[in-house]
C-alpha positions as CSV (number, residue, x, y, z in Angstrom):
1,X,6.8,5.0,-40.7
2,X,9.1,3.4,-43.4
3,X,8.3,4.1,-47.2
4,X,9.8,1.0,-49.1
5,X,9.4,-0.1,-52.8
6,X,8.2,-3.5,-54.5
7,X,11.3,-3.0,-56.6
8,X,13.7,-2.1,-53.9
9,X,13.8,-5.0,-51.1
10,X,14.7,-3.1,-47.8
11,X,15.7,-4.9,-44.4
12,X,14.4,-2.9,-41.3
13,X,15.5,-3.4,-37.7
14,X,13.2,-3.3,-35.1
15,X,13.2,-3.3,-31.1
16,X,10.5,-4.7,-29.5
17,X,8.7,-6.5,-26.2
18,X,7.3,-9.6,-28.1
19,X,5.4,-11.0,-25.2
20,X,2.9,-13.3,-26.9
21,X,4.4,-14.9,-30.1
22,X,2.0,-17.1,-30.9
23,X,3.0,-20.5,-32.9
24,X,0.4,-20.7,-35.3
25,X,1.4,-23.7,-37.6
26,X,-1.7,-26.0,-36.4
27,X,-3.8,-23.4,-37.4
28,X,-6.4,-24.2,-40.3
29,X,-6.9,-20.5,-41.6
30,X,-3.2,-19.7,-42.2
31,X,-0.8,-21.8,-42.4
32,X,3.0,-21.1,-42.0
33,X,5.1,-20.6,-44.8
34,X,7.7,-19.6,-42.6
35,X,7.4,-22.8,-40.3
36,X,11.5,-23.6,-41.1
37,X,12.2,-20.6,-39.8
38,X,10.6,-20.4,-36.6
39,X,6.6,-20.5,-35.4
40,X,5.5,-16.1,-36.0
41,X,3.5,-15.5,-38.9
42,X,2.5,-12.3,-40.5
43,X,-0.7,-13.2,-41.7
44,X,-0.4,-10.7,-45.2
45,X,2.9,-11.9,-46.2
46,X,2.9,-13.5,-49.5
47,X,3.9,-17.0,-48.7
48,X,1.0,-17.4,-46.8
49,X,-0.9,-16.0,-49.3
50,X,-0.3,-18.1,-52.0
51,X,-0.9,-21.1,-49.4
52,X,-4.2,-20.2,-48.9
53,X,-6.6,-20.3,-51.2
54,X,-9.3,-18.5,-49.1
55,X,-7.1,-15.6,-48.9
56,X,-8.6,-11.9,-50.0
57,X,-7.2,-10.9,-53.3
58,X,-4.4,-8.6,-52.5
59,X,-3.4,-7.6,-56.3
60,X,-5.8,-6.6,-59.4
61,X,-5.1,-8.4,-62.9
62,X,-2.6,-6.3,-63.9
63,X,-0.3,-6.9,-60.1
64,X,-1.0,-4.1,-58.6
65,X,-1.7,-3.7,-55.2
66,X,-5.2,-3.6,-53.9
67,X,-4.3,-2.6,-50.5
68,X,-1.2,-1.5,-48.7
69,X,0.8,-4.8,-47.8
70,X,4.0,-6.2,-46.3
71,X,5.8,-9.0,-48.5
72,X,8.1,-10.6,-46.5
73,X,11.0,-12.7,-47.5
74,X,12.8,-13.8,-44.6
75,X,11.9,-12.9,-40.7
76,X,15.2,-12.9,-37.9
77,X,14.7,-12.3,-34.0
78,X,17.2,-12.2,-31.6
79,X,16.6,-11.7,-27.9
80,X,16.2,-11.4,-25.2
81,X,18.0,-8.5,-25.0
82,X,19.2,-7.7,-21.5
83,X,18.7,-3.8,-20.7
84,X,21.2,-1.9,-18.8
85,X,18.0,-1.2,-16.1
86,X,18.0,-5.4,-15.9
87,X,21.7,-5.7,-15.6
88,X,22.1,-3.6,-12.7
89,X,19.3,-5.0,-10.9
90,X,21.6,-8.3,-11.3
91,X,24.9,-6.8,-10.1
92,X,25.5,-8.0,-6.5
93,X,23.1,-10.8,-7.2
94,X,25.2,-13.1,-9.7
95,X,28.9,-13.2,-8.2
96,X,31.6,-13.3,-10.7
97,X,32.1,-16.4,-12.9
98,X,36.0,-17.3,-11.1
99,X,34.3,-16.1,-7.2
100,X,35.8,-18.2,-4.0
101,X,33.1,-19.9,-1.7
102,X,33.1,-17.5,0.7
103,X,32.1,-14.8,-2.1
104,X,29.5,-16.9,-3.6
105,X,28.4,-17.6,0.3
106,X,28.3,-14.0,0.5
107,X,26.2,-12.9,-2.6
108,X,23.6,-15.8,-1.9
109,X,23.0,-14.6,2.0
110,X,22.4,-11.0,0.5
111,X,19.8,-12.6,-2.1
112,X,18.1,-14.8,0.9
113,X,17.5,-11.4,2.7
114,X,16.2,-9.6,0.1
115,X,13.5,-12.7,-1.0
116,X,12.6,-13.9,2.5
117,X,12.6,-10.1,3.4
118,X,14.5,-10.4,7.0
119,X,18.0,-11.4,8.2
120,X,19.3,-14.6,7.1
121,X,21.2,-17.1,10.0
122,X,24.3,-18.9,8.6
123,X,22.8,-22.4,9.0
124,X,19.8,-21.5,7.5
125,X,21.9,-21.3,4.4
126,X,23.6,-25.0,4.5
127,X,21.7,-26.6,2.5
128,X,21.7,-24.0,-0.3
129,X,25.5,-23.8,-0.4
130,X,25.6,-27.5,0.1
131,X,23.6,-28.4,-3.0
132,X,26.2,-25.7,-5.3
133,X,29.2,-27.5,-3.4
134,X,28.0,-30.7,-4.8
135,X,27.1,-29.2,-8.3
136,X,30.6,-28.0,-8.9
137,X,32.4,-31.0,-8.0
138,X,30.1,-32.7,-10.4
139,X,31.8,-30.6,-12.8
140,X,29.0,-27.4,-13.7
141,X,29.9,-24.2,-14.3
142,X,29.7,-21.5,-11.5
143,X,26.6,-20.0,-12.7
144,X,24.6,-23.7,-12.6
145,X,26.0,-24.6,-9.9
146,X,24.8,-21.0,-8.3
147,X,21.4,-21.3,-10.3
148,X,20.2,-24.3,-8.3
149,X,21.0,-22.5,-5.3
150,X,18.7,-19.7,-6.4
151,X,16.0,-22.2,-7.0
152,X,16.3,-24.0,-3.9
153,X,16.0,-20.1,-1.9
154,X,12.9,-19.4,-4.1
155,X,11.4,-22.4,-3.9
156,X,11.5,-22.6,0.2
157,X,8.5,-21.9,2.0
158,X,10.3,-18.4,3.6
159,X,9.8,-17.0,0.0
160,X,6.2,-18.6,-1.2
161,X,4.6,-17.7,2.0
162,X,4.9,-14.6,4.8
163,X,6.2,-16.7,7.4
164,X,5.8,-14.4,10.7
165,X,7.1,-15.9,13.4
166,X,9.8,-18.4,15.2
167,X,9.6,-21.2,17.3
168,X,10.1,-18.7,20.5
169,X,6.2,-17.9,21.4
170,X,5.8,-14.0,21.4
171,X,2.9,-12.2,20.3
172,X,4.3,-9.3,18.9
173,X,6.4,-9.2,14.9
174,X,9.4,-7.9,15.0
175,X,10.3,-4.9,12.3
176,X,11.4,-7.5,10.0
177,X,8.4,-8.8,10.2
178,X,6.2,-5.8,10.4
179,X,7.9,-4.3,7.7
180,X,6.6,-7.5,5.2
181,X,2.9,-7.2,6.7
182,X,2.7,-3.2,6.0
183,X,4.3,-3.9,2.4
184,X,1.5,-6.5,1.3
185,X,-0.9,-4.8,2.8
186,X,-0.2,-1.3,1.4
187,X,1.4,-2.6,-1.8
188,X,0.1,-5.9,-2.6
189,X,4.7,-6.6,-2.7
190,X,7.6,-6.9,-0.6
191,X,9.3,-4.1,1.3
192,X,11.3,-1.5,-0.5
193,X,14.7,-0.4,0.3
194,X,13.6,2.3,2.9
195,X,11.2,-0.4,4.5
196,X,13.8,-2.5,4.7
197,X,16.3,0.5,6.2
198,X,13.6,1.1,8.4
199,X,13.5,-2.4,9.4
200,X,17.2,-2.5,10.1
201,X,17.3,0.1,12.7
202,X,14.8,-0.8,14.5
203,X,12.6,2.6,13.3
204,X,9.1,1.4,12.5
205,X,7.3,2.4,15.7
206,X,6.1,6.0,17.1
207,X,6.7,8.7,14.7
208,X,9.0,6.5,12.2
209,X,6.1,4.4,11.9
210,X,4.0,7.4,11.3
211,X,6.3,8.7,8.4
212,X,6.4,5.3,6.7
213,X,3.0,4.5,6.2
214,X,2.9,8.5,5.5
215,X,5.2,7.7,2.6
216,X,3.3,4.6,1.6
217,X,-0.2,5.9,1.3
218,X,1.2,8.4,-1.4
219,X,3.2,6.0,-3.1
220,X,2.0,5.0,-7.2
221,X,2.1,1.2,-5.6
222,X,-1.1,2.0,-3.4
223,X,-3.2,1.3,-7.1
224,X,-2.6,-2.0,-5.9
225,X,-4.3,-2.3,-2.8
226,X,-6.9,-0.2,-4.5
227,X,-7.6,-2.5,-7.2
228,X,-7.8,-5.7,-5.0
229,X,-9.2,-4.3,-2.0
230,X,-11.6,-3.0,-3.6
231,X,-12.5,-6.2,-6.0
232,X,-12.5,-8.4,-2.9
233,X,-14.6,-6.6,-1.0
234,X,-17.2,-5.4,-2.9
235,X,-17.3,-8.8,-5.0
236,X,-16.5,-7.5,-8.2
237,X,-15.5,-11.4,-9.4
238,X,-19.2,-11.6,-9.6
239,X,-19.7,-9.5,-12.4
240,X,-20.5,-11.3,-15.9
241,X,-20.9,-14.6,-13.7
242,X,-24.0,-14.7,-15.0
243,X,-23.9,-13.0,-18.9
244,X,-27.1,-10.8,-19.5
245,X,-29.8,-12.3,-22.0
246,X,-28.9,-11.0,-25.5
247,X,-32.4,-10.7,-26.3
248,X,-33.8,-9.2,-23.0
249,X,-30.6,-6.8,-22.8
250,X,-29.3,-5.7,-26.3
251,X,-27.4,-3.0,-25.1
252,X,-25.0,-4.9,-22.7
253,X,-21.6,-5.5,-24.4
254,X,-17.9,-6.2,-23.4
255,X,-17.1,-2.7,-22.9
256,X,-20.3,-1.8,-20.6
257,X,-19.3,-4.8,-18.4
258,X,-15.3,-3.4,-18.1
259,X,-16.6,0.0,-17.8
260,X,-19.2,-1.5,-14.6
261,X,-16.4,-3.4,-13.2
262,X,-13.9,-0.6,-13.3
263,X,-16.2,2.0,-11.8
264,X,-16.2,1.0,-8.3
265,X,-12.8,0.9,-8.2
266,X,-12.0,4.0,-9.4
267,X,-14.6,5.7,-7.2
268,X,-12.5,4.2,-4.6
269,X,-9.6,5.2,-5.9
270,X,-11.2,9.1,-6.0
271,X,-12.5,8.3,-2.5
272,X,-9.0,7.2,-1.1
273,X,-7.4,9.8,-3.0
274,X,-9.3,13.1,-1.9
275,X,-9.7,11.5,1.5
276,X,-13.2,11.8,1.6
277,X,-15.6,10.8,4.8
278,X,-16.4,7.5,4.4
279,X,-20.3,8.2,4.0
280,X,-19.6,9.0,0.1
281,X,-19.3,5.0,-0.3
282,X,-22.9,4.7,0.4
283,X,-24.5,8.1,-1.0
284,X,-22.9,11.1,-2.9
285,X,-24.1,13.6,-5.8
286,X,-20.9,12.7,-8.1
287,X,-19.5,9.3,-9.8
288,X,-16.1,8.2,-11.8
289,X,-17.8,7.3,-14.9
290,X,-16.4,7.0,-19.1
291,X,-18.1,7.6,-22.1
292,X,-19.5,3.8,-22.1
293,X,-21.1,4.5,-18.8
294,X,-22.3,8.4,-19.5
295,X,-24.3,6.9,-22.3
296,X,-25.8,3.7,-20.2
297,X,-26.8,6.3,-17.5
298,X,-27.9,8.9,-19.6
299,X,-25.3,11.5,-18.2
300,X,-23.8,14.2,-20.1
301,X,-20.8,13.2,-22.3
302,X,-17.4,13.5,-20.4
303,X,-15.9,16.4,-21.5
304,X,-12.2,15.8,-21.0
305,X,-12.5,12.1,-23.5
306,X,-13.7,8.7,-23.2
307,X,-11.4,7.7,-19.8
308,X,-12.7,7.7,-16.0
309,X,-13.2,11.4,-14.5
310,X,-15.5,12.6,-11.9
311,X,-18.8,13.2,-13.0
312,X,-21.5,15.3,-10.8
313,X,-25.4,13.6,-10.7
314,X,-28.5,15.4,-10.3
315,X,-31.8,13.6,-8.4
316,X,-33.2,12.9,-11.7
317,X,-30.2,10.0,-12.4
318,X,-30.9,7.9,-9.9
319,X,-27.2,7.2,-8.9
320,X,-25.1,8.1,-6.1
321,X,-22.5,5.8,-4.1
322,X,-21.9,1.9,-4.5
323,X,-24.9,0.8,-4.1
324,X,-26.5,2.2,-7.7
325,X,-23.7,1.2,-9.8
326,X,-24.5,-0.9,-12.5
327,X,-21.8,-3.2,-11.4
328,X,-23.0,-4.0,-7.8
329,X,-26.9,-4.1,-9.5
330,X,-25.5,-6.3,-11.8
331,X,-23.4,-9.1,-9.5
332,X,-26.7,-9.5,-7.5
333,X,-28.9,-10.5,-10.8
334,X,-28.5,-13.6,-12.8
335,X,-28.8,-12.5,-16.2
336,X,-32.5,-12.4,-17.2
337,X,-33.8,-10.9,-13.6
338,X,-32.8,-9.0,-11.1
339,X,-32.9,-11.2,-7.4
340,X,-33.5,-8.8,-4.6
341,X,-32.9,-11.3,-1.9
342,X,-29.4,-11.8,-3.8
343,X,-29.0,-8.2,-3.4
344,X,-30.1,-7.8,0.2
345,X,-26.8,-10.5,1.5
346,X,-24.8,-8.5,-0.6
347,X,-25.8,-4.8,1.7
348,X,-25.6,-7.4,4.3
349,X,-22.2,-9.2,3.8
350,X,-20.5,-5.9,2.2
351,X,-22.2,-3.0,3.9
352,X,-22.8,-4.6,7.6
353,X,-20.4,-7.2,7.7
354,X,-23.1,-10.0,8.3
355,X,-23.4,-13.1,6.4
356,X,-27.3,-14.6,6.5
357,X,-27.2,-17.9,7.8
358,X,-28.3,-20.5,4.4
359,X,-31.8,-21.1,3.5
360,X,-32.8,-24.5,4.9
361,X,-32.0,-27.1,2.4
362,X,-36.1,-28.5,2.2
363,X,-37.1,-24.9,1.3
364,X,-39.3,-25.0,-2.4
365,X,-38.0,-22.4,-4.4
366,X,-39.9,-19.2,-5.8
367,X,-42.9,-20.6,-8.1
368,X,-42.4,-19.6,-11.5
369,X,-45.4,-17.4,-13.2
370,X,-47.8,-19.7,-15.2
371,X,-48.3,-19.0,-18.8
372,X,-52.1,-17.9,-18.4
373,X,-51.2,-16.3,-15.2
374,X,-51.4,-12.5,-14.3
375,X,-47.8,-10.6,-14.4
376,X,-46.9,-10.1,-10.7
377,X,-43.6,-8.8,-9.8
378,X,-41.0,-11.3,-8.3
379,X,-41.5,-8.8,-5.0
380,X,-44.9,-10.4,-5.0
381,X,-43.8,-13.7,-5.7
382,X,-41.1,-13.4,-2.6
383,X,-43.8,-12.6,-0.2
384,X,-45.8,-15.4,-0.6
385,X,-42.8,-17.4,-0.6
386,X,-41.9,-15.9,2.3
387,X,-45.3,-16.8,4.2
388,X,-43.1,-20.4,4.7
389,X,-42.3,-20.3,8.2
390,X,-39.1,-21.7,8.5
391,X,-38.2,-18.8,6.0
392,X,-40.3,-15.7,7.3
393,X,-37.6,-14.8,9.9
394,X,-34.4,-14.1,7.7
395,X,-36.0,-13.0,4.7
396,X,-37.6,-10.6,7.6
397,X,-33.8,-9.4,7.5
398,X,-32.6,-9.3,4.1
399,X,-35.4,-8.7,1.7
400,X,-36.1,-4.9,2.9
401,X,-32.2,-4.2,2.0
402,X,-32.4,-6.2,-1.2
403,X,-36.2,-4.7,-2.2
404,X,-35.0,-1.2,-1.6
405,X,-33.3,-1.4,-5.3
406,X,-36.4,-3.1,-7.2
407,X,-36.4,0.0,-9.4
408,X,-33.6,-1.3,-11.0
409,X,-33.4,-4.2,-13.4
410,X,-30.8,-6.8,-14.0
411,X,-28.3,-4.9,-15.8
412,X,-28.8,-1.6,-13.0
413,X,-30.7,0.5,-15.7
414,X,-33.3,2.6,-13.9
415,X,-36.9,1.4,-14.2
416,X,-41.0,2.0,-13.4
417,X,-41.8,-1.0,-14.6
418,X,-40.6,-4.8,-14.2
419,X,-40.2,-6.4,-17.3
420,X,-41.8,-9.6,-16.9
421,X,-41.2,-12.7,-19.3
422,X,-44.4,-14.8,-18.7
423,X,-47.9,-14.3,-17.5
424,X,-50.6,-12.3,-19.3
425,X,-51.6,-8.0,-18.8
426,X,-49.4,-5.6,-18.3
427,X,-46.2,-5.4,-17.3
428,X,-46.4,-4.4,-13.2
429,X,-44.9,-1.1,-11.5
430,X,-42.1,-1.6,-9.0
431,X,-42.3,-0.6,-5.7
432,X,-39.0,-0.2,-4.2
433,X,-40.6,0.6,-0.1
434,X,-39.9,-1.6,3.0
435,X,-39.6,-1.5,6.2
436,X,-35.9,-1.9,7.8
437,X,-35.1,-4.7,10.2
438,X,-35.1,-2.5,12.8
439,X,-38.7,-1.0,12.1
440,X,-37.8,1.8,10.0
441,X,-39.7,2.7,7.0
442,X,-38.2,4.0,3.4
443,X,-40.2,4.3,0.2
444,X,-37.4,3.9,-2.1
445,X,-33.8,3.9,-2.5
446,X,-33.2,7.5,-1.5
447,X,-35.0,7.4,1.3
448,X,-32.9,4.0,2.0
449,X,-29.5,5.2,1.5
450,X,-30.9,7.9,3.8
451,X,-31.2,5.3,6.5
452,X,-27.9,3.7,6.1
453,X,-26.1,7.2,6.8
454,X,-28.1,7.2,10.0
455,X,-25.9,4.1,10.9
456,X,-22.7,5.4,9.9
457,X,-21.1,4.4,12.8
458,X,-22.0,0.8,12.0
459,X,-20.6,1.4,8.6
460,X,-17.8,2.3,9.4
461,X,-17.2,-0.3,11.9
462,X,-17.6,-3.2,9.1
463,X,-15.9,-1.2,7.0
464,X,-12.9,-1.6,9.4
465,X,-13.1,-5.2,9.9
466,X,-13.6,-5.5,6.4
467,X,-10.1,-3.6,6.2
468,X,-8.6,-5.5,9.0
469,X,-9.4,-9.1,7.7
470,X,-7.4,-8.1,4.1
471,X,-4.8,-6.4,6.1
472,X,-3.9,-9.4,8.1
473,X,-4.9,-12.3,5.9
474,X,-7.1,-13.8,8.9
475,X,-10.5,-14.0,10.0
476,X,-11.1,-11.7,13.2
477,X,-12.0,-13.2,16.3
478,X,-13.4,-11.8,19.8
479,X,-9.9,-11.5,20.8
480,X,-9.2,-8.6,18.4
481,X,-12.5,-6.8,20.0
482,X,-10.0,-4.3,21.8
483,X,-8.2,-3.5,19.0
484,X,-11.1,-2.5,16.4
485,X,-12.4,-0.5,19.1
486,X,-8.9,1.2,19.1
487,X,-9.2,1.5,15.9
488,X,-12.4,2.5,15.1
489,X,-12.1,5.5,17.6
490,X,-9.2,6.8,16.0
491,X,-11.1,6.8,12.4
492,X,-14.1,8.9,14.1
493,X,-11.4,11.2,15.6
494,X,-11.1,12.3,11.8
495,X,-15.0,12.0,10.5
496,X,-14.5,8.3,9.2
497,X,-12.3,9.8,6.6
498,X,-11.6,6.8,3.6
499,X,-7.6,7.5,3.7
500,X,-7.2,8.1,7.8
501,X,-9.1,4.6,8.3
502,X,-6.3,2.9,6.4
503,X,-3.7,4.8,8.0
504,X,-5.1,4.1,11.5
505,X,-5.4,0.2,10.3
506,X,-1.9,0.4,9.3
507,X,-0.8,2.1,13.0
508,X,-2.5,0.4,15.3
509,X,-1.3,-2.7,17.4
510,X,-3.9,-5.0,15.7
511,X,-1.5,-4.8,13.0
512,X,2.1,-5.4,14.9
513,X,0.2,-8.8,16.7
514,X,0.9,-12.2,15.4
């Protein structure tokens, strides 16, 4: 804090990250004052002030201030600054300004391997050096000559993509290569220095393999693949797709929808974390929760503040695993209902690892409620849709896993009752019971989520695959059968356990093959 006086002009100095300075000068609420001395604008200084005539008073009849205020006279910037942290990252990247050719060759080779993340073949480096030969003899400095080198390495298709591979057919990747998959996979970025070692001495198999993705699944670096592993798979995009009716939903705001989006992935992160058996995904007496969401579930008040902690449910909440979170209940609705059969591809896709086939394209869609008509809940209303043959046999297979969840509404709030928009009577009770493809019966979620953890092996097997498709960027096909069997027989070794899938992912030769 600075104390400064109307009658004693003071000039502070301030270091900063100015990240989004905003030019302002089109703007019709405030207009610059300043706009000959560059685009920022303080919004309370008294040029602009005095330019606008919408402004709030600032100073009573006799000049004194009203509130606390910042008259400015003149605004300077200079930057960017370089930090020492920055100019060491540079040294051995930028060769000196009066460097031979064969140092600049030498500094641009050591900048090819670090981008392209694998050794670098002379001639692979022609045309790079070519281009600064001919920039110097057109007369350019060292460092724009060298510049347009950089830009040629970064712009080459060795940098933009994870090229794995040469033209000698082989199935297996070499470390180099290796080394780059486990990074992006782990990491969501390139290899580190020890990767790289690694890489170099030909140590990322057996137990050096083991202590590297050891060291990786404890490095800060894993948020990363928690926060888009988890988005990806579980959909997360979805959320606020479809914005919640203001007048059917008051409650909903901008912070309940971050808080919903962020919950899954912090139970993840808890999940990956404690290495917990991978059966607390679908069912489990606790949650990651903040205040936003303690109040939208009716839990206790966190007691530690307003961020993320673990919070333990009773029965009585009606939560418990994914599959009750207010975000997954709310990417399945479109904003004014909840859409069971919506839900049911979702357990299908993201729990089982099966995509429904599309509904046939003639199909008439659900008939809306007539105004004079009795309430009827849209479980009714899918049923006699679902009397359509050419519909009866997959919404055999989906509707049970969708249905399971009616007792929740659009925005995942727990519910007796649908709330039903048109029709005449009384609003309808829900009844959450079905019958599971298979033939077995649940009366309700609980007794659903029950079922699932009878199939825990199945679980965990698309749980894998969903793994194994992120991990290598590819859809799986028959020939990687072997493999996830591998795989998923390791994982059971150690009760499915969320941290030892992803390390026996990372291990296994599913991983090393092209």
């Amino acid at each position: 804090e600075f104390e400064v006086f109307l009658e004693m002009p003071t000039t502070l100095h301030f270091c900063v990250v100015a990240t989004d300075v905003v030019d302002r000068r089109a703007g019709a609420a405030f207009r610059n004052a300043l706009a000959g001395r560059g685009g920022y604008i303080f919004t309370h200084s008294s040029e602009t002030l005095l330019l606008n005539p919408n402004a709030p008073q600032m100073f009573d009849g006799d000049g004194n201030g009203i509130f606390s205020t910042v008259l400015l006279d003149w605004i300077e910037w200079e930057g960017p600054l370089v930090t020492e942290e920055e100019q060491s990252r540079r040294i051995g990247v930028l060769p000196p300004d009066d460097a031979p050719f064969e140092v600049v060759a030498e500094h641009l080779r050591r900048f090819a391997e670090r981008v392209w993340r694998r050794p670098v073949k002379s001639d692979e480096l022609e045309n790079y050096l070519q281009s600064y030969r001919e920039e110097r003899e057109a007369g350019e400095q060292m460092d724009h000559a060298y510049r347009i080198a950089l830009q040629g390495i970064l712009t080459s298709r060795n940098f933009i993509y994870l090229v794995e591979g040469d033209p000698v057919a082989r199935e297996q990747l070499n470390d180099w290569e290796l080394a780059s998959r486990l990074s992006f996979f782990l990491w969501s970025s390139m290899p580190d220095e020890d990767l790289f070692t690694a890489a170099k001495n030909g140590t990322l198999n057996g137990d050096g393999l083991r202590m590297e993705v050891d060291r990786m699944l404890t490095d800060h670096r894993m948020n990363r693949f928690i926060d888009d592993f988890s988005r990806q798979w579980l959909q997360l995009h979805r959320v606020g797709m479809f914005p919640p009716d203001k007048k059917l939903y008051p409650g909903y705001d901008d912070w309940l929808e971050a808080s919903m989006q962020a919950e899954p992935v912090e139970y993840f992160r808890e999940m990956l974390a404690k290495n917990l058996p991978i059966e607390g995904l679908l069912d489990s007496d606790w949650t990651m929760a903040n205040a936003r969401l303690c109040d939208f579930y009716g839990l206790p008040e966190p007691e530690a503040g307003g961020d993320f902690q673990r919070v333990q449910l009773k029965p009585e909440d009606h939560r418990g695993g994914l599959l009750t979170m207010g975000a997954v209940l709310g990417l399945t609705s479109d904003g004014t209902r909840h859409r069971p059969v919506h839900r049911g591809v979702w357990v299908s896709e993201v729990i089982f690892n099966k995509t429904p086939p599309p509904p046939p394209a003639n199909v008439d869609p659900i008939e809306p409620i007539p105004p004079q008509g009795t309430k009827i809940t849209i479980r009714k209303r899918i049923e006699a849709h679902a009397r359509n043959a050419s519909c009866a046999a997959c919404h055999r297979n989906i509707d049970p896993l969708g249905l399971a969840f009616d007792q929740y509404d659009a925005i995942g709030q727990w519910r007796t009752r649908e709330q039903v928009p048109t029709g005449v009577g009384e609003d309808p009770l829900v009844d959450a019971s079905g019958v599971m493809p298979d033939g077995r019966p649940f009366t309700d979620s609980v007794q659903f989520k029950a079922l699932l953890l009878e199939d825990r092996d199945k679980f965990a097997r698309a749980f894998i695959e969903h793994l194994c498709t992120y991990a290598l960027r590819r859809v799986l096909t028959v020939d990687d059968e072997d493999d996830l069997k591998l795989i998923e027989e390791e994982a059971k070794k150690n009760q499915y356990c969320v941290k030892d899938i992803v390390r026996a992912v990372a291990m296994s030769e599913l991983l090393r093959k092209r």
